[in-house]
C-alpha positions as CSV (number, residue, x, y, z in Angstrom):
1,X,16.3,-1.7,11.7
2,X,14.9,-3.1,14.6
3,X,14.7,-2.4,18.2
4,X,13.3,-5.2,20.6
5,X,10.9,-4.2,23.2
6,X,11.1,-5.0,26.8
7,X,9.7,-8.5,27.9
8,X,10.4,-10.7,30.7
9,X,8.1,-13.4,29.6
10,X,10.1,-13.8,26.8
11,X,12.6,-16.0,28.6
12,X,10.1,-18.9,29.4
13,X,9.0,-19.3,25.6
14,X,9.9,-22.4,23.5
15,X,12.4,-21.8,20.9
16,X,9.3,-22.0,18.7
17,X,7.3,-19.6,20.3
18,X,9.8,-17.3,20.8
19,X,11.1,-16.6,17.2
20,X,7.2,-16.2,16.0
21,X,7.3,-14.0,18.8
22,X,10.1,-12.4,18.4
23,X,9.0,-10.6,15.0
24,X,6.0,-9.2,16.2
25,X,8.1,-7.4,19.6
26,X,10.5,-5.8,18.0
27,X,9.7,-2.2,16.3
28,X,11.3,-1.1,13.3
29,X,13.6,2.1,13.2
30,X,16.7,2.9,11.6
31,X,19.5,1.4,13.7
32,X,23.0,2.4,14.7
33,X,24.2,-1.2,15.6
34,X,24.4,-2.9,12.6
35,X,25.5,-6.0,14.1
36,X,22.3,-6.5,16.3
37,X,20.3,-5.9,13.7
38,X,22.2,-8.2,11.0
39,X,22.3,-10.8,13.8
40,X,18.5,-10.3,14.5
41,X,17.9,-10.8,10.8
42,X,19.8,-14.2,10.2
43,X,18.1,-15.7,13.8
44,X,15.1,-15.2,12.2
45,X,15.7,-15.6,8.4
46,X,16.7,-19.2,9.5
47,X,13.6,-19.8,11.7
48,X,10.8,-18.5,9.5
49,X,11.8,-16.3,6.5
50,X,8.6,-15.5,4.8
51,X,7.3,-14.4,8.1
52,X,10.3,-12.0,8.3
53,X,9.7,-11.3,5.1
54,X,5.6,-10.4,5.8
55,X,6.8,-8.3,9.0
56,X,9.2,-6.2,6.7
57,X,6.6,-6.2,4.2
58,X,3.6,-4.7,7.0
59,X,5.9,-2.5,8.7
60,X,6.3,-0.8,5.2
61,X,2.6,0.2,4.9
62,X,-0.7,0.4,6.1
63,X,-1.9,-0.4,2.4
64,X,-1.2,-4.1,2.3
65,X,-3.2,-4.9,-0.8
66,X,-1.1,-1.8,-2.4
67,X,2.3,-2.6,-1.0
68,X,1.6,-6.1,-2.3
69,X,1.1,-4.9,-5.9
70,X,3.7,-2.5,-6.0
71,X,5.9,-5.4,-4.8
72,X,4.8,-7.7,-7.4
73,X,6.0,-5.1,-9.8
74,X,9.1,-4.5,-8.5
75,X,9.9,-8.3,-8.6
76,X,9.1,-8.4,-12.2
77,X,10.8,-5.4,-13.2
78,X,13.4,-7.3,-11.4
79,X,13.1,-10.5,-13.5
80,X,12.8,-12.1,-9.8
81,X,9.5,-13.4,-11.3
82,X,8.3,-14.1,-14.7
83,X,5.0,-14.0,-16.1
84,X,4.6,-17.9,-15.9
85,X,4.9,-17.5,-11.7
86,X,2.7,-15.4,-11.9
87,X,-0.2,-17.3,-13.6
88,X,0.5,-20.1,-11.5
89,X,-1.0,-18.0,-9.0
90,X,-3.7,-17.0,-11.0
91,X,-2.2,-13.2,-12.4
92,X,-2.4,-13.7,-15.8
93,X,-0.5,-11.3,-18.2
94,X,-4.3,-9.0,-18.7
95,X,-4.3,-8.8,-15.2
96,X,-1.1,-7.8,-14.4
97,X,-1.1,-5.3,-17.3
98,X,-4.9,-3.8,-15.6
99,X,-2.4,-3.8,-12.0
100,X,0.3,-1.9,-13.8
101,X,-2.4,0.5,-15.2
102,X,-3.8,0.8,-11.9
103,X,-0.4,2.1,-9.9
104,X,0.6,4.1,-13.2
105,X,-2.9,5.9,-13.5
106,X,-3.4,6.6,-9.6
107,X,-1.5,9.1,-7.7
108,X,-2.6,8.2,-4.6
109,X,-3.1,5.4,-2.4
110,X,-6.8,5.8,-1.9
111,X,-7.4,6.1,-5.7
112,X,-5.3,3.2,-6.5
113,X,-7.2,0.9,-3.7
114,X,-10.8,2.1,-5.1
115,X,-9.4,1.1,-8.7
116,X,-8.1,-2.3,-7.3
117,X,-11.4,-2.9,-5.6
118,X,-13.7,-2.1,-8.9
119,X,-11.1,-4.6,-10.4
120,X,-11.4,-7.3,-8.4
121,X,-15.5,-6.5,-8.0
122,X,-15.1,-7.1,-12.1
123,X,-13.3,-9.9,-12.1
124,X,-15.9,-11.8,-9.3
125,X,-19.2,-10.7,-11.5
126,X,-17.4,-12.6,-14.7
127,X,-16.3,-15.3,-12.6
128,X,-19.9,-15.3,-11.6
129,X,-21.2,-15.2,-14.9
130,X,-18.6,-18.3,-16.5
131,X,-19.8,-19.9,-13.5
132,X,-23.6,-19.4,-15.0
133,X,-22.8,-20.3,-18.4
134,X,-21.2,-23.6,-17.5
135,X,-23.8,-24.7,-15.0
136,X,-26.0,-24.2,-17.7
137,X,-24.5,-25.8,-20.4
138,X,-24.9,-21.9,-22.2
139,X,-22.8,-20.9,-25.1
140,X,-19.5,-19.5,-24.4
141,X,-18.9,-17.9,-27.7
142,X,-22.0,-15.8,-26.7
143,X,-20.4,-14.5,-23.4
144,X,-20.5,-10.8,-24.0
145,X,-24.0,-10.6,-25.2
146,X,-25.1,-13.1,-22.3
147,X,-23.4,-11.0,-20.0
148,X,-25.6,-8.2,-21.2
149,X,-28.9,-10.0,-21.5
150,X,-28.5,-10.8,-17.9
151,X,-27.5,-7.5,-16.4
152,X,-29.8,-5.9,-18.3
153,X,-32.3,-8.1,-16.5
154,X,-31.1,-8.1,-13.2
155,X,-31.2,-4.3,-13.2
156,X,-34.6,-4.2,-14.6
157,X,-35.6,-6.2,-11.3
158,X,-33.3,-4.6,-9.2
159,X,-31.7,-8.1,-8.5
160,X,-28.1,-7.5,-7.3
161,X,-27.3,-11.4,-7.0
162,X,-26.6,-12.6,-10.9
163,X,-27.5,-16.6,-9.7
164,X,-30.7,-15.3,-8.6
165,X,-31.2,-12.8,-11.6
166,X,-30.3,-16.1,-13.8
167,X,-33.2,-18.2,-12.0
168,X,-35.7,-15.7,-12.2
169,X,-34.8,-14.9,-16.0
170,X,-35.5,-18.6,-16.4
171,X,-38.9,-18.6,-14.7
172,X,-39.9,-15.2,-15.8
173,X,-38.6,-14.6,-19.2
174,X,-37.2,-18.2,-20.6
175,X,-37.4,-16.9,-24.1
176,X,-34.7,-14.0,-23.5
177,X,-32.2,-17.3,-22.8
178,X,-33.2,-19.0,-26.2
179,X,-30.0,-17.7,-28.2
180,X,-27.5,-18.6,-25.8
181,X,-28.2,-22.4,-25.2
182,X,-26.5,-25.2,-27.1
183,X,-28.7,-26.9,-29.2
């Protein structure tokens, strides 16, 4: 699995140094001696496991943001993680059903990284736009049709920045905001 590369420096490293070291020189590959690479694995399982873990994980794939997904998926299909693990980090179940659309849908990994990056592009202009609507003290159960008011706007003024759109909407056009604040 591994095959370490040649390295005289390596003998004057701290233990520390050495197994966060040791990771990044040694190359993947499919190896006849089991017992060096089992013994490689436990040395540094026991010195840093999630960063053996990450160095399986990168040597898997250029596609990081991919392989994560697909892992993700895995470990549920799995029942290694549950949905509640999940929204501790922030997935919630929408979201991981949109991901599980995404790898179904694409066949490739190019299409599948332009879906996950109009995704997460999606989820920053709502985030944006909950951010606006509390600042404001703005009417949540008018979201949707605030969220249209001020893309509509924004695109009229070919304003790309939603904070900046909202401002100007307020200086410009303060009537247009009338419905959606609390009274």
């Amino acid at each position: 699995m591994f095959k370490k590369k040649n390295d005289n420096k390596s003998e004057t490293r701290t233990k520390n140094e050495n197994s966060s070291k040791q990771i990044n020189d040694f190359e993947f590959f499919n190896s006849s001696n089991s017992d060096e690479t089992i013994k490689f694995l436990n040395e540094n399982w026991s010195d840093n496991p999630y960063r053996l873990i990450a160095t399986l994980i990168h040597s898997t794939s250029e596609d990081m943001d991919i392989s994560l997904v697909l892992i993700i998926i895995e470990m549920i299909r799995l029942e290694y993680i549950n949905f509640k693990d999940l929204a501790i980090l922030g997935i919630d179940a929408d979201e991981l059903s949109n991901l599980i659309s995404a790898v179904v849908d694409n066949d490739s990994h190019s299409s599948l990284r332009e879906d996950l990056h109009v995704r997460a592009a999606i989820r920053e202009y709502d985030r944006v736009i909950i951010e606006i609507v509390n600042d404001n003290n703005l009417n949540h159960d008018l979201l949707s049709e605030f969220r249209t008011c001020l893309a509509e706007f924004a695109s009229e003024n070919s304003i790309t920045d939603l904070k900046v759109a909202y401002k100007y909407l307020q200086a410009t056009e303060p009537e247009r905001l009338t419905p959606f604040k609390l009274t």
